[in-house]
N, C-alpha and C positions, 0 to 999 in steps of 0.2 A: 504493500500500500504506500504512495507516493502523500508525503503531506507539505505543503508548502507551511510557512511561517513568516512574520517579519522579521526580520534583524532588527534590535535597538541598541542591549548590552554593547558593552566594549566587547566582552569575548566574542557573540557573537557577528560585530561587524569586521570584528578581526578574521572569524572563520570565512566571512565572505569572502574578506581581500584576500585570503590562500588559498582559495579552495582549486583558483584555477594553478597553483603550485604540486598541486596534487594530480590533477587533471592530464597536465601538462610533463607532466616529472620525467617521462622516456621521450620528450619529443624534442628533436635536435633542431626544432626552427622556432620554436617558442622561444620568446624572450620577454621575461619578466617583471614588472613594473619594479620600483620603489614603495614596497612596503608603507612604510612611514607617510611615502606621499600621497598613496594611495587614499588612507586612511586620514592626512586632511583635507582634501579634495573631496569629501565626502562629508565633512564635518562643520556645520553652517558659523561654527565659531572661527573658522578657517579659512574658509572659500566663501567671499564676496557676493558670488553668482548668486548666492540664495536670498540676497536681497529683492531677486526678481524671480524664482527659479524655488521650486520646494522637489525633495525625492522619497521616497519609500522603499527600503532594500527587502526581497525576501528570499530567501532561501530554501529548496527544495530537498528535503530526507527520506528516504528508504530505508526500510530496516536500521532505522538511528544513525544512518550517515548520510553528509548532506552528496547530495548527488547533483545539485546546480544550483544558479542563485541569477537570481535579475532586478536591476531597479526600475521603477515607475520613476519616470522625469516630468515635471509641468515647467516650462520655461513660459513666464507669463506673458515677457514682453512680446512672444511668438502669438499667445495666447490673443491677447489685449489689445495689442498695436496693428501687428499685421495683419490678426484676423484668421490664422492660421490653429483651427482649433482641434489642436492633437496632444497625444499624450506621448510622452516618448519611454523608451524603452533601452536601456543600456547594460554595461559590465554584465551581459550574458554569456552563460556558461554551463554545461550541459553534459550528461553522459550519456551515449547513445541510444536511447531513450527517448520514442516521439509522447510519450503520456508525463514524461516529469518536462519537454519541453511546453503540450499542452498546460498544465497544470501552472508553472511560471508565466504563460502569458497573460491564463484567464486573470491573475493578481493584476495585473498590469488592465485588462479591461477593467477590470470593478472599480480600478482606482478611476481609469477615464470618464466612466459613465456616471461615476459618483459624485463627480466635476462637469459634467452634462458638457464632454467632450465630443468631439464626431468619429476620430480616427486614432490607432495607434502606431508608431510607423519607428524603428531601428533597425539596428542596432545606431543608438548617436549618445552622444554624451549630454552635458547641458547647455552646451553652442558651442560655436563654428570651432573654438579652440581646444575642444576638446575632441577624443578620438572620435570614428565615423564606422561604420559600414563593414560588413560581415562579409570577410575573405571567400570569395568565392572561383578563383585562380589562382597561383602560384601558391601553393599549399608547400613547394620544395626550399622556400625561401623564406629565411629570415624578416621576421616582422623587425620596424624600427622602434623608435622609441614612444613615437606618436600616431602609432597603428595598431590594432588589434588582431594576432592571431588566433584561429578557430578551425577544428576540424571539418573537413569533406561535409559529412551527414548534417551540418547544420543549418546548408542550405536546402536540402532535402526535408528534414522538420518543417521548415518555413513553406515553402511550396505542397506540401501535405495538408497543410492544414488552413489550406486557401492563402495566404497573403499573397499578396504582388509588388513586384518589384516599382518601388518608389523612385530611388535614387541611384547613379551607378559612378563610380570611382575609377580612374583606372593610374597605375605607377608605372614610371619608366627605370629602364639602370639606363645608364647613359657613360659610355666610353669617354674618357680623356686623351683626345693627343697630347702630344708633346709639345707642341704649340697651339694658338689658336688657329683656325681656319684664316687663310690672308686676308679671301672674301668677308670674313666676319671680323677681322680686323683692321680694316682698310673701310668697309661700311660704318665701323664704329668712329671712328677720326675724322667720320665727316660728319656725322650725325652731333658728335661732339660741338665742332664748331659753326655747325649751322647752327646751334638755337641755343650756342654761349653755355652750355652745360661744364659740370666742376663735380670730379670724383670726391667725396668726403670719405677721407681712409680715419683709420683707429687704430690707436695703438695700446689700451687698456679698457675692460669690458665698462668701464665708471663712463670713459668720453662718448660712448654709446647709450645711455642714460636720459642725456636730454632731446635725444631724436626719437625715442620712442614712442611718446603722445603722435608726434607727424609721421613716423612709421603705421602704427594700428588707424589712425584717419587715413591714411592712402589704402589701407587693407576694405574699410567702410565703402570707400570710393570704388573700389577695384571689382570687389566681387558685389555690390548691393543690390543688382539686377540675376542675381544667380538665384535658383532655384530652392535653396538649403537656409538661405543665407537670413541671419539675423544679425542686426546692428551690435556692435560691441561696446558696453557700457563703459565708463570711465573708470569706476573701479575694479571692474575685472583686468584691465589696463595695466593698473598700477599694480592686481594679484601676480602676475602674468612677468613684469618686471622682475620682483621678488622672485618670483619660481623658477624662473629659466638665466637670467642673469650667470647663475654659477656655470652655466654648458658653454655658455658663448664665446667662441674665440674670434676678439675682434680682426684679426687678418678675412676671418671666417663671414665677416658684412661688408656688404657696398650699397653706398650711400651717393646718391645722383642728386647734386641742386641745380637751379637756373641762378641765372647771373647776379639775381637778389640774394642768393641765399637760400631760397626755398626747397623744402625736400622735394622732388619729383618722384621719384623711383625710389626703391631701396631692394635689396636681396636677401636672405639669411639665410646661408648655408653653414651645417659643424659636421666636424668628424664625423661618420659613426660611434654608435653606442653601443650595438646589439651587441655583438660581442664581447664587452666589459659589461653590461648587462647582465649577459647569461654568466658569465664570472662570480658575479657579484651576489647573486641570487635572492634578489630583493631587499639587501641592507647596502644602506650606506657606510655603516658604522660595524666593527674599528677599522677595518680595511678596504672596505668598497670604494671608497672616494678614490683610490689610487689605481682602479684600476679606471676611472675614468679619467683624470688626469694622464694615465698614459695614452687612453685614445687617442687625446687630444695632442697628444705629440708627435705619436706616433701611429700613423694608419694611411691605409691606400684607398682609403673608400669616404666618401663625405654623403651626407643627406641634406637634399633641397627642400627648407622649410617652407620659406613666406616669401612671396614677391608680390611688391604692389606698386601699381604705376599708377599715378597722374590722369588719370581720364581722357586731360588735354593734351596728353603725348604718346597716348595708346594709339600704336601702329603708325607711330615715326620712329621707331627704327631702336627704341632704348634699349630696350634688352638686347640689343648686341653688344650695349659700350658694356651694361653688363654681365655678358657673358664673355665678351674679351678678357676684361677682368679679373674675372674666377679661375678662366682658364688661367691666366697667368699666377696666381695664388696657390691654386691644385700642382700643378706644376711645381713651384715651391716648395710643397710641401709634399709632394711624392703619391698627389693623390690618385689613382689610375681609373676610379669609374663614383658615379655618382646616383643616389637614387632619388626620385621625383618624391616630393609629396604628393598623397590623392588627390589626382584633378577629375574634377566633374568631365563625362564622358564629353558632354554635349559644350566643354569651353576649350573650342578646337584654337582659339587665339594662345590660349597656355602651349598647347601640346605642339604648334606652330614653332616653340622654342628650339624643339630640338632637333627642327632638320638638319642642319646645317651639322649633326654630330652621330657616331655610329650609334643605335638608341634599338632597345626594343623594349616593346612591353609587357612587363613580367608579375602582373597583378593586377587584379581584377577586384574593388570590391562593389557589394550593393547593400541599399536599407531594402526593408520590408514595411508595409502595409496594409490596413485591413481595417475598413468601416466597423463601428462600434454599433 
């Protein structure tokens, strides 16, 4: 007999955040959060979000062991603003098992209907900055820091028991030569000087600090016509500074002004993590932190976080100077391939970046949906 329950106790939203350590324990492409972080990311005295944003964790047991766990998400501003009246659904996790996947949803409807919602639609977290959409290609590859890995059968559950595909994701690895392409570096030195543009380099993660309010509004600007997409509050902002500041290797950002000054573009790309991740196995402390600072030293592999352009310069040509750029940084730093953050299938202006470089696509994710 399958019983769901909520999680409240500390222990148990501690057994939440491990369960998928359990789940996961033989599988060479899992790669596992921070513990800690986990746990405040989920904790309202913690995480900002829930200024706008409330959750409900529960957790699914058989025979006295938990066997999956899913949250109910309300992100209001979705709710309120947009007009976009769904419940969301996240940190899902499951043993091969379509009645304990049923049984996890129906929590997740009762919550919605109880909120006289219309739809419930994940795998997503509580917005755009948090993870997204349930692996439904490259199963052979290491998840990053800011994606979700999940077995085969879980798109299977999903499609069994009616939902439809909502939203679709897809990642690139992306090859580094050893220089930039000429075409792509000879088009960026003109783009440069036609419209007076100025690279803003970094030499400490602090001088990176006061661009980030103009970084996160070029991110509003960039995507706020996408499909997913919800405005990003000012103190999730300022959360978001805190939390990720310690990853950032400033060689690792490029920063685009016009001749005033003004941000236009920005990039954020770091090391990989997955592998000092999987190291580390969910602690930072007493030793985890070192093996991330060796990432950061040391590694052939980076991941493409956030890029956001100016509206008024989208498709003149910026993302070259930007990617001339990187190229020359990776290079630097001995980096030999690169992987894409999830871009929405249908935002072929993104995926446009990477002709110009040998690229394939090695990941596939989707949300799910299904009327209440």
């Amino acid at each position: 007999m399958i019983e769901v329950r909520e999680a409240k106790s500390k222990k148990e939203l501690l057994q939440f955040v491990k369960f998928p350590f359990v789940l996961y324990k033989d599988c060479k492409q899992w790669v596992p959060p921070i513990i800690k972080e986990e746990l405040e990311s989920m904790d309202p005295a913690s995480n900002p979000v829930f200024r706008n944003a409330e959750a409900t964790y529960f957790l699914a047991y058989k025979d006295n062991e938990v066997v999956g766990r899913i949250a109910a998400i309300i992100n209001w501003v979705e709710v309120n603003e947009q007009q976009k009246r769904k419940v969301r659904f996240g940190w899902f996790d499951t043993i091969d098992d379509i009645e304990v996947t049923r049984a996890l949803l129906a929590k997740v409807t009762d919550v919605g209907k109880r909120k006289n919602l219309d739809f419930i639609e994940g795998p997503v977290g509580f917005s755009n900055l948090d993870k997204a959409g349930l692996l439904i290609e490259g199963f052979d590859e290491l998840n990053t820091m800011v994606t979700w890995y999940n077995y085969p059968y879980y798109k299977e559950h999903f499609e069994e028991l009616g939902f439809e595909k909502s939203a679709e994701w897809v990642e690139y690895k992306i090859q580094i030569p050893e220089k930039s392409p000429e075409k792509v570096k000879k088009f960026s030195d003109i783009i440069m000087k036609r419209y007076k543009l100025k690279l803003i380099n970094f030499k400490t993660s602090k001088e990176i600090i006061p661009y980030v309010d103009e970084m996160f509004d070029l991110l509003n600007k960039t995507y706020n016509n996408l499909q997913t997409f919800v405005p990003i509050q000012q103190y999730q902002i300022d959360h978001y500074k805190e939390k990720y500041i310690r990853y950032i290797h400033p060689d690792f950002i490029k920063c685009i002004a016009d001749e005033s000054g003004k941000l236009i573009a920005f990039a954020i790309t770091m090391p990989s993590f997955s592998k000092a991740l999987k190291k580390m196995k969910g602690k930072l402390f007493p030793f985890g932190f070192v093996h991330i600072l060796k990432a950061q030293r040391k590694n052939d592999t980076a991941s493409f976080y956030l890029i956001g352009i100016d509206p008024e310069y989208q498709n003149k040509g910026v993302t070259a100077i930007i990617f001339q750029k990187m190229n020359q940084t990776f290079n630097e730093f001995g980096i030999k391939k690169v992987e894409t953050n999830p871009e929405l299938e249908e935002n072929k202006a993104i995926q446009q970046l990477w002709k110009n470089y040998d690229h394939r696509l090695h990941k596939r994710r989707r949300t799910f949906k299904k009327a209440l």
